[in-house]
C-alpha positions in Angstrom: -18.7 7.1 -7.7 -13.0 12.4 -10.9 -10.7 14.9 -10.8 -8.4 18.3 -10.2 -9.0 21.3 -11.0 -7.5 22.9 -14.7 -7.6 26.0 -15.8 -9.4 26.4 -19.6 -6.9 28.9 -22.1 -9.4 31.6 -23.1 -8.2 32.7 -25.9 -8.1 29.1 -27.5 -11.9 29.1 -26.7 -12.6 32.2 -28.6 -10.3 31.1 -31.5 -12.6 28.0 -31.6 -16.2 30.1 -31.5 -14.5 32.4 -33.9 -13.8 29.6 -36.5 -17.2 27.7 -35.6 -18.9 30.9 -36.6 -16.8 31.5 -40.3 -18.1 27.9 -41.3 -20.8 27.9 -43.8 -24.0 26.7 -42.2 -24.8 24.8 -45.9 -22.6 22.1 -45.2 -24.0 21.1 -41.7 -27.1 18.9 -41.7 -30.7 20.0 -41.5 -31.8 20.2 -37.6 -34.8 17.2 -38.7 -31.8 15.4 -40.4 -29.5 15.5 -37.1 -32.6 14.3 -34.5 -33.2 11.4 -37.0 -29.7 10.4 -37.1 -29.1 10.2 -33.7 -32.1 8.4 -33.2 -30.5 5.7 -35.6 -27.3 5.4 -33.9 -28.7 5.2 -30.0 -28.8 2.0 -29.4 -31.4 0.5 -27.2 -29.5 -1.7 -24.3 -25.8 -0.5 -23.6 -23.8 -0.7 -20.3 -20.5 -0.9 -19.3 -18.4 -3.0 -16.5 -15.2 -2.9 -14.7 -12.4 -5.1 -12.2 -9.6 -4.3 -10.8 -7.1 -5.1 -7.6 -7.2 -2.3 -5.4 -4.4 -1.3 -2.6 -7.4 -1.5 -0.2 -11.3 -0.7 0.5 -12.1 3.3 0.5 -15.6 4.7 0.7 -16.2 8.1 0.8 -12.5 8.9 1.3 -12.2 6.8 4.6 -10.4 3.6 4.9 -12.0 0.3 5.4 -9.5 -2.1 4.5 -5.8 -1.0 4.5 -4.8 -4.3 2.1 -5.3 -4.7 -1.2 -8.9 -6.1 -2.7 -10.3 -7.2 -5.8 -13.6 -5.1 -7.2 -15.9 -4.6 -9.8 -18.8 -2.8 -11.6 -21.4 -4.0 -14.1 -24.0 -2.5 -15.0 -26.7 -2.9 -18.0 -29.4 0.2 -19.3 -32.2 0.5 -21.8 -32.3 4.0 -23.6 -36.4 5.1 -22.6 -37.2 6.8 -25.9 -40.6 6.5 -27.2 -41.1 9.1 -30.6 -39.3 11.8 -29.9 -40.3 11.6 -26.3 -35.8 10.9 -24.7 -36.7 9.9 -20.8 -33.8 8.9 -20.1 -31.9 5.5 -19.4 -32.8 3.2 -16.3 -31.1 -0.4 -15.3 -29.9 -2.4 -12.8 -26.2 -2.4 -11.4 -24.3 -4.5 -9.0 -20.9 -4.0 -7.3 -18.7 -6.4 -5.2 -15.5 -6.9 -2.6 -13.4 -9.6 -2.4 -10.5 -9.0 0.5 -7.2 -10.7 -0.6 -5.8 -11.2 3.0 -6.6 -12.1 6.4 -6.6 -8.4 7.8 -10.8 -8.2 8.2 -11.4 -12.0 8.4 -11.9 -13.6 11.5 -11.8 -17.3 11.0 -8.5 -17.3 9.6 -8.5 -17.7 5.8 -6.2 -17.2 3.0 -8.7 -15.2 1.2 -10.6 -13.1 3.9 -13.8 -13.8 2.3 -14.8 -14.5 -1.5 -17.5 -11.8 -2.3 -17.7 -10.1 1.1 -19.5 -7.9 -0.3 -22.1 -6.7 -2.7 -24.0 -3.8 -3.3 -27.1 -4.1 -5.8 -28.5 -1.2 -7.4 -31.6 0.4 -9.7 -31.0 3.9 -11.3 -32.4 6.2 -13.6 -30.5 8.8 -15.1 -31.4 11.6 -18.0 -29.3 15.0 -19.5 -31.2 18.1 -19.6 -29.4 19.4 -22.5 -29.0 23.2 -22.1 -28.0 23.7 -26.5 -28.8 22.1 -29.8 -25.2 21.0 -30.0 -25.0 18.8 -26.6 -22.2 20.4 -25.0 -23.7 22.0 -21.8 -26.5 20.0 -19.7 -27.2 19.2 -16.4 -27.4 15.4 -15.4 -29.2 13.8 -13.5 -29.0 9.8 -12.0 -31.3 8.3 -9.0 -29.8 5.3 -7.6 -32.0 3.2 -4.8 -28.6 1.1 -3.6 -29.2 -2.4 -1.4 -26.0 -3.5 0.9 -25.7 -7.0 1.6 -22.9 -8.6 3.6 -22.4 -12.4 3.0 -18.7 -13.2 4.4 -17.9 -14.7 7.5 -16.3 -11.3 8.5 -19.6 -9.4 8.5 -21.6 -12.9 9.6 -19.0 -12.5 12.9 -19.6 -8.8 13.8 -23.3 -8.4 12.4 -26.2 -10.3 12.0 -27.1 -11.3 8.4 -30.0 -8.9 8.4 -27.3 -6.1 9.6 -27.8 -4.3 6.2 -28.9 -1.0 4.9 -30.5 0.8 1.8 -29.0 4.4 0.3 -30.9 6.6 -2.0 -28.6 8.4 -4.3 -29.2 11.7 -6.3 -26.5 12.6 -8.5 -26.1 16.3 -10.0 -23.6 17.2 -12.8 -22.9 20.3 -14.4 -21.7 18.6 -18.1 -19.2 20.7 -19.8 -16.6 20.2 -22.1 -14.2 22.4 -19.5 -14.8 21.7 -15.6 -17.9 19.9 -14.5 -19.0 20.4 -11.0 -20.9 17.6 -9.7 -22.5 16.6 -6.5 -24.1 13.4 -4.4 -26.1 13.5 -2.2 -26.8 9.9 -0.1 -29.9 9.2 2.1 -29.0 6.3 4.6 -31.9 4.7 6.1 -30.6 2.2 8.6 -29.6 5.2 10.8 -31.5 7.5 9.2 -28.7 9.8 8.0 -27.1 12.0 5.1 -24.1 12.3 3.2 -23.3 15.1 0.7 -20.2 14.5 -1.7 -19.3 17.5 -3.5 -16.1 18.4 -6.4 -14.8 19.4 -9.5 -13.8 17.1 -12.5 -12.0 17.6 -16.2 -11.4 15.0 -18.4 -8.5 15.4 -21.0 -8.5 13.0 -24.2 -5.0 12.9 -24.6 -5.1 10.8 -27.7 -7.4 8.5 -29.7 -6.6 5.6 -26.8 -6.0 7.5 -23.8 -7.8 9.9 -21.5 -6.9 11.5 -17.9 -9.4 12.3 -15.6 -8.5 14.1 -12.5 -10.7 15.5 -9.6 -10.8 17.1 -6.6 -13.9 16.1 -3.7 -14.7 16.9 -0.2 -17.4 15.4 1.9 -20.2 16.4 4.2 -21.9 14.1 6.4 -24.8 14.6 9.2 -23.8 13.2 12.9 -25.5 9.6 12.6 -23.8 8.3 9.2 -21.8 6.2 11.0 -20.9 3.0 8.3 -17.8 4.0 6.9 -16.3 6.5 9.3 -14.0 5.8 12.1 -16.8 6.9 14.6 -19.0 4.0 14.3 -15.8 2.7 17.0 -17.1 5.6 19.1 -20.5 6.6 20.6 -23.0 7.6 17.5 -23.9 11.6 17.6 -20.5 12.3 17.7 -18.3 14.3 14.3 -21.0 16.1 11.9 -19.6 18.2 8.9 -16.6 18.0 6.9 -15.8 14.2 6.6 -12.8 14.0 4.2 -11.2 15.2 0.9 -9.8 13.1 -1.9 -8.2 14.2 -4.7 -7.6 11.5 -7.4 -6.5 11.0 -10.6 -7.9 8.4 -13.2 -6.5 7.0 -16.8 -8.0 4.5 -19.0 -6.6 3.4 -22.1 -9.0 1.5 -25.1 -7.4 -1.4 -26.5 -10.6 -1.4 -28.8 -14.1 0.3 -28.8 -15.3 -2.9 -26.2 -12.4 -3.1 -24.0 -9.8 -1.2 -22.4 -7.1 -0.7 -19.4 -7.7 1.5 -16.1 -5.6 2.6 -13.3 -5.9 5.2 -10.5 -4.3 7.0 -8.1 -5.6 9.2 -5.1 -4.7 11.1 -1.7 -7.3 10.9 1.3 -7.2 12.7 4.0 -9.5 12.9 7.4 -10.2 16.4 7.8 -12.6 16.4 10.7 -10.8 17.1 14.5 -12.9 14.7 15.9 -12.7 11.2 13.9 -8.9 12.3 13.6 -9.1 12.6 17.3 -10.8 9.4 17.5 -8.4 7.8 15.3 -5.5 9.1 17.6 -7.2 8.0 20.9 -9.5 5.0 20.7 -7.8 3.1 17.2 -3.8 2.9 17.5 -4.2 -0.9 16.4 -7.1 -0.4 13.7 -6.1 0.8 10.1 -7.5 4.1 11.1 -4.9 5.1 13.4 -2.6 4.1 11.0 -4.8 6.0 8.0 -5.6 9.0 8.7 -4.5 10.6 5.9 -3.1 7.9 3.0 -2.4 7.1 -1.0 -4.9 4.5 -2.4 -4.8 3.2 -6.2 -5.7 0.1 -8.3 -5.4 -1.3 -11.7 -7.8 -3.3 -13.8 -9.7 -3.6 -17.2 -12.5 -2.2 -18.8 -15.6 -3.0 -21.1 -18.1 -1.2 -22.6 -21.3 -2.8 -24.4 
């Protein structure tokens, strides 16, 4: 589950190595001193958690709900470090969707349906750290995600066993410049793939507030069907290049613990055929009308 692309100034970065490397090596700490301290100040359970109200429901830069929604994160991890054996983190996570109107609700409620949505999750995740100082890794999550649909919306359209399963693999590039990253999603009610590719940069602007801006396209085989406007249309149909997104994300820490977060983003369709599809078969869904659209939310933060 951000950013556009910035360009890093080269000679500030060999100003920086050049100062880095005049600094007496006596005043840093022994290597054995550094392992031990960070040791110390891991802690053993952390996680963090998020909720916000959204302008709408987008997945993989497609519309599924063009008015606004509440929806949050939470997720809890145990560091997996036994000696100086670092495996990693693992946990459980759980996300969830509450629509705010009557646009996806079919038996006429104020609130389309409390909790319409959640989406339960195991992952393990781990940096391969590239350098003694931490700056350059590549990082790795596994996420096995379960989908399940309680609200009288999905209950009308889909059976309540109409669920499926993703497995996740997440690849980063961790950098203190531009940080490519990738997903890519094994869907196994339909047996299908999705591939979500960009380019992130994070910018602390101050103490409090950071900027995170990203660019991302994505790629998906002919039967992933769930949140594309061709599960309208016959399955087989639109394989390749899904959508692109480009988004940017600020979050400002009232303390350590808790903090404020909003977003902006542009999606767009990019493949002929769902815009096609859009066009010809959905004139009264939100994808006709959404083909290429602005999407945002606001909400607060926590970290533990």
């Amino acid at each position: 589950m951000k950013k556009l692309m910035f360009a890093a100034a080269v000679m500030s970065v060999f100003t920086v190595v050049a100062a880095d490397a005049a600094k007496s090596t006596d005043t840093k700490p022994a290597e054995s001193e550094k392992v031990e301290l960070e040791k110390q100040e891991a802690p053993i359970f952390w996680g963090f958690a998020n909720y916000g109200l959204y302008s709408g429901y987008q997945l993989y830069g497609s519309l599924l709900n063009n008015e606004p929604t509440l929806q949050g994160y939470a997720e809890l991890n145990a560091n997996l470090r036994f000696g100086d054996w670092d495996l990693g983190y693992f946990g459980p996570g759980v996300w969830s969707n509450t629509d705010l109107t009557r646009r996806r609700s079919s038996q006429g409620d104020w609130i389309g349906d409390v909790f319409n949505e959640w989406d339960f999750n195991l992952h393990w995740g781990r940096s391969f750290w590239f350098d003694d100082d931490k700056t350059w890794a590549l990082t790795y999550r596994m996420s096995f995600v379960w989908y399940y649909y309680p609200g009288k919306y999905y209950q009308a359209i889909h059976p309540a066993s109409d669920t499926t399963f993703d497995w996740d693999h997440y690849f980063e590039i961790t950098n203190p410049y531009l940080t490519p990253y990738c997903n890519v999603v094994r869907e196994y009610r339909f047996e299908s793939n999705l591939f979500q590719f960009g380019l992130k940069r994070s910018f602390q602007v101050t103490d409090q507030f950071s900027l995170t801006p990203f660019v991302e396209f994505v790629v998906r085989d002919n039967r992933y069907n769930w949140c594309f406007p061709t599960r309208f249309g016959a399955l087989g149909t639109c394989p390749g290049f899904a959508t692109f997104k480009v988004e940017l994300d600020g979050t400002y820490m009232l303390t350590d613990n808790f903090g404020l977060f909003a977003k902006v983003a542009f999606c767009s369709i990019i493949d002929k055929g769902m815009r096609t599809n859009c066009d010809d078969y959905l004139a009264s869904d939100e994808y006709g009308e959404n083909k290429d659209f602005a999407w945002g939310g606001v909400g607060v933060c926590f970290n533990f």
